[in-house]
C-alpha positions in Angstrom: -0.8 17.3 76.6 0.7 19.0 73.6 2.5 15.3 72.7 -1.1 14.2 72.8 -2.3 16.2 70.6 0.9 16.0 68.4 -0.1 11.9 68.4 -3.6 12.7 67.3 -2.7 15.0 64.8 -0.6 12.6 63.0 -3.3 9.9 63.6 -6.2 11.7 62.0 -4.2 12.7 59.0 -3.4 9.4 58.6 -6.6 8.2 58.9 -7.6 10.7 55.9 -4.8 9.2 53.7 -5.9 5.6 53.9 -9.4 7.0 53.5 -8.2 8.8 50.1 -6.4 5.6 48.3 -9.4 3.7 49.6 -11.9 5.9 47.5 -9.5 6.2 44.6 -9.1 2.6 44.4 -12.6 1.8 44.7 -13.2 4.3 41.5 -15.1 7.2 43.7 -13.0 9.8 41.9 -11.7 10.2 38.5 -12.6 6.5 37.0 -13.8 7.7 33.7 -11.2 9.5 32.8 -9.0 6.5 34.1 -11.1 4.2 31.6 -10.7 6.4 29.1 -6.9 6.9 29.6 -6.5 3.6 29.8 -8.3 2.7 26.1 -6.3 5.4 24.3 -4.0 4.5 21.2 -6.9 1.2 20.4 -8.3 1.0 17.7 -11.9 -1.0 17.8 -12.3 -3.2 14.2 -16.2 -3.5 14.1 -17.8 -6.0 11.0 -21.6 -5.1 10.8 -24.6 -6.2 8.9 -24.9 -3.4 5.9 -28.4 -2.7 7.2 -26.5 -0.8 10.3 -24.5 1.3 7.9 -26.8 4.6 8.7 -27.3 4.5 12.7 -23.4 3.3 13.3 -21.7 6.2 10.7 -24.0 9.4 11.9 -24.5 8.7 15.6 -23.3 5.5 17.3 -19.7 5.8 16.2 -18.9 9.5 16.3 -21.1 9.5 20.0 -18.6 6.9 21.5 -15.5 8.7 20.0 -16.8 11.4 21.9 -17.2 9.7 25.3 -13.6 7.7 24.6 -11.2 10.2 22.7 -8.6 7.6 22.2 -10.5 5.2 20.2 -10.8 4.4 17.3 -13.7 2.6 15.7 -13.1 1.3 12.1 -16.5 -0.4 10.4 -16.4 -2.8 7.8 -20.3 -3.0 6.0 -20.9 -6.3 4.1 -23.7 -9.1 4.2 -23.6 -10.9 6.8 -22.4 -13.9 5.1 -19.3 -11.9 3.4 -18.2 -10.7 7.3 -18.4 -14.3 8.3 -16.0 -15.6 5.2 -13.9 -12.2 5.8 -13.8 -13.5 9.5 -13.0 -17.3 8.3 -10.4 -16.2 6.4 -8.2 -13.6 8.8 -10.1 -10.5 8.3 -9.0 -8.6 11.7 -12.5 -7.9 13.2 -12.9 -7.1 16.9 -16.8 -7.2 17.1 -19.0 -8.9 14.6 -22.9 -7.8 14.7 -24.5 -9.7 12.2 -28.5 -9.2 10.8 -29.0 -12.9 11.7 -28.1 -15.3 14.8 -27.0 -17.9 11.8 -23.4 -16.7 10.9 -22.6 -15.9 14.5 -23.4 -19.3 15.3 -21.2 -20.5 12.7 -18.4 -19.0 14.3 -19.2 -19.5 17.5 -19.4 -23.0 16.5 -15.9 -22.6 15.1 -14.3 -20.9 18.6 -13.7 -17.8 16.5 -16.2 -15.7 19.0 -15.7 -14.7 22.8 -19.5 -16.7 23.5 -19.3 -14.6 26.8 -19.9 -11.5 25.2 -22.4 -12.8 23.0 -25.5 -10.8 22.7 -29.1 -10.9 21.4 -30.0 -7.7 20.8 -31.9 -6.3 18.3 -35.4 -6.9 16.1 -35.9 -6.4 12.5 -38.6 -6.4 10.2 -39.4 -7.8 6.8 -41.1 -5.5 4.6 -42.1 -5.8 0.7 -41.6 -2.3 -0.7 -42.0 -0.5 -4.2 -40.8 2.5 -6.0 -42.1 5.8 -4.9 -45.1 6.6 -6.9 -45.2 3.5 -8.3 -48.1 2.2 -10.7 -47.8 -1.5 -9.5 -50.6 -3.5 -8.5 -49.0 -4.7 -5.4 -50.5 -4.6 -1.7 -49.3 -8.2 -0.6 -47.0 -10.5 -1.0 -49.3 -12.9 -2.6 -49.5 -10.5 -5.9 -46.1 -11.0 -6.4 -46.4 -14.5 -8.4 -48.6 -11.9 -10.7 -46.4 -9.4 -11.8 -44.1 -9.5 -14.8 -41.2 -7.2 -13.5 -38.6 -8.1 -11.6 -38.1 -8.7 -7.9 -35.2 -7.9 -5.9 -34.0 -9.8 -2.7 -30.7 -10.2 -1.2 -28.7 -13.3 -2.4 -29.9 -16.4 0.1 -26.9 -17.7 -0.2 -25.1 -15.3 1.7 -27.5 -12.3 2.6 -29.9 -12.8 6.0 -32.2 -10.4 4.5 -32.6 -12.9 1.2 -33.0 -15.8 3.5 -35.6 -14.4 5.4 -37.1 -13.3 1.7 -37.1 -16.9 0.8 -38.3 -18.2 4.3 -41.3 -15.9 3.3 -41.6 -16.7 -0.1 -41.5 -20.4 0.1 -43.8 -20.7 3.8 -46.2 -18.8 1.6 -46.4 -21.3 -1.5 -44.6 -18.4 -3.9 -41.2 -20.1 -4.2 -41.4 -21.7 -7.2 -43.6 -18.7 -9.1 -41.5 -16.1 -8.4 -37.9 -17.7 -8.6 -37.5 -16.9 -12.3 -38.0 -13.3 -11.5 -35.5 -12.9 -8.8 -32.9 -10.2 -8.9 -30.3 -11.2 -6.5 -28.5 -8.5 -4.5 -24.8 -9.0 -2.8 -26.3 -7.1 0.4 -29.4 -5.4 1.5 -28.6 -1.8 0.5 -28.0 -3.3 -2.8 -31.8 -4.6 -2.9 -32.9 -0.9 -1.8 -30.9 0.8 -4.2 -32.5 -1.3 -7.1 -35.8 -0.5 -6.0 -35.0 3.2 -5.0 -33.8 3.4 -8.6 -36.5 1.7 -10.0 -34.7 -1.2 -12.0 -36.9 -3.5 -10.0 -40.7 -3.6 -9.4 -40.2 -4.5 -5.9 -38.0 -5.4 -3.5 -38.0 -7.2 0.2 -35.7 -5.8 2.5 -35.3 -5.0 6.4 -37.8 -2.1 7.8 -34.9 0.5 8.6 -33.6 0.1 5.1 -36.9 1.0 3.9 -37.4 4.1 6.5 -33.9 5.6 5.6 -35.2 6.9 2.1 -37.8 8.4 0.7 -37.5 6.7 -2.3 -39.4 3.4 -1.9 -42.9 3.0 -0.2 -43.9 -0.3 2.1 -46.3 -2.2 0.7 -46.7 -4.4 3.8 -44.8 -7.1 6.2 -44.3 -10.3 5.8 -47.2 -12.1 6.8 -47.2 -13.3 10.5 -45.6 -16.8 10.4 -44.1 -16.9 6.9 -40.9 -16.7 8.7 -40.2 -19.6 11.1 -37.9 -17.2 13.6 -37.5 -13.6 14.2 -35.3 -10.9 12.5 -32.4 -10.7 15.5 -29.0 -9.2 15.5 -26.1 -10.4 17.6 -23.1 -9.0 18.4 -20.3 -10.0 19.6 -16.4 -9.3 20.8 -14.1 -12.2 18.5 -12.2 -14.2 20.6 -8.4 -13.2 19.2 -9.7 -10.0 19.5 -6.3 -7.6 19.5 -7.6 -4.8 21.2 -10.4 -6.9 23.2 -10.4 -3.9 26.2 -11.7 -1.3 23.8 -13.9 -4.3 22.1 -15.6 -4.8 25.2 -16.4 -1.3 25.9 -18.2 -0.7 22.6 -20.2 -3.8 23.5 -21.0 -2.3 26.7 -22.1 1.6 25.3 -24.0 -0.3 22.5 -26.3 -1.6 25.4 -26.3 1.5 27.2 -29.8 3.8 27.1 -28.5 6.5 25.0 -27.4 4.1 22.3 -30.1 1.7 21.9 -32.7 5.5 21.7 -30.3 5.6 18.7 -31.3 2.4 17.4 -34.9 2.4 18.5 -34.9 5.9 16.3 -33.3 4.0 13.2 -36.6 1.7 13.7 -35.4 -1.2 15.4 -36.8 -2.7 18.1 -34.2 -3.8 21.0 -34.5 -7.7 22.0 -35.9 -8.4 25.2 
């Protein structure tokens, strides 16, 4: 009897062990800190839209830093365009989120992007917008082939926000009366900060670029279909990513809950 119970002693505890590695490997204990743990020393490259600047550098960022101690996250803010030449030419980006789907297609079209990780996610807005206080007889974007001051936009050529201006501009017949004015800015915080300042009448930048000063006032949108496709950000993890773990994860907390409230708050709307 007592060998018996010897045997079934040994046979339970056994039992318990395999049960134990079971649940460990299967991630039931400890598998964020494991996650974590395993991340640490990486250093995440990010290339984002300048419109982005506010909501990565005083939450997003510092709120992942927080949840994965060993990272890193180093932002590069630029137009667009620029972050796609940057790219082109060797800049070492991890994740590219661009302000419009046309300079991540262009290098997904060039196999600089892991497409698998690609990622429609977020909706801007197009808004005219004036100094604070401002005495300009402006409430639409038709009254802009009237005025004699100047009117900023980002650079077409290179800035989504400028291309969308234009879009706007010429499905609305203005083009041509307004080109002469044109104040050409190398990104979109560029175009605020003219207006802000007041070296231009007006400007047309992005909705959250408008909300994060108190400077300017919206005048209005642009009108529904002057633009022949919506405002949307992609992001993405490049494809000779270095440190494409790490990259992956900040793709993944980006389209968590508690960072998209972040976004939603900076007044965009997430893609659905």
């Amino acid at each position: 009897m007592k060998s018996m119970n010897k045997w079934l002693i040994i046979v339970i505890i056994a039992l318990v062990v395999v049960i134990g590695v079971g649940a460990y490997a299967a991630g039931w204990f400890g598998s964020s800190d494991a996650a974590s743990t395993e991340l640490n020393g990486q250093e995440v490259n990010l290339a984002a839209a300048a419109s982005l600047k506010n909501a990565y550098d005083k939450d997003l960022i510092p709120m992942f830093e927080e949840k994965y101690p060993g990272v890193k996250i180093t932002p590069t803010y630029a137009s667009s365009g620029d972050l796609q030449s940057q790219i082109e030419n060797g800049l070492e980006a991890d994740v590219f989120m661009s302000a419009a789907n046309k300079q991540m297609d262009a290098l997904v079209d060039e196999g600089l992007i892991d497409n698998d990780t690609n990622v429609q996610f977020l909706e801007n807005k197009v808004v005219l917008i004036v100094p604070k206080d401002s005495n300009a007889n402006i409430s639409s974007f038709d009254d802009l082939k009237d005025i004699n001051g100047t009117i900023a936009i980002g650079d077409p050529e290179s800035v989504p926000a400028g291309q969308y201006a234009k879009e706007a501009l010429t499905n609305l017949g203005l083009w041509d009366n307004v080109e002469s004015k044109l104040s050409l800015g190398t990104d979109v915080t560029a175009v605020l900060n003219q207006v802000a300042q007041g070296s231009a009448e007006c400007g047309i930048v992005y909705s959250t670029d408008a909300k994060s000063t108190d400077d300017v006032e919206v005048v209005c949108e642009a009108p529904e279909n002057s633009l022949n496709t919506s405002v949307i950000y992609p992001v993405a993890v490049l494809k000779d990513s270095k440190n494409a773990d790490a990259a992956n994860k900040f793709v993944e907390f980006l389209q968590t809950k508690e960072a998209k409230d972040v976004f939603v708050k900076y007044g965009f709307t997430i893609h659905e």
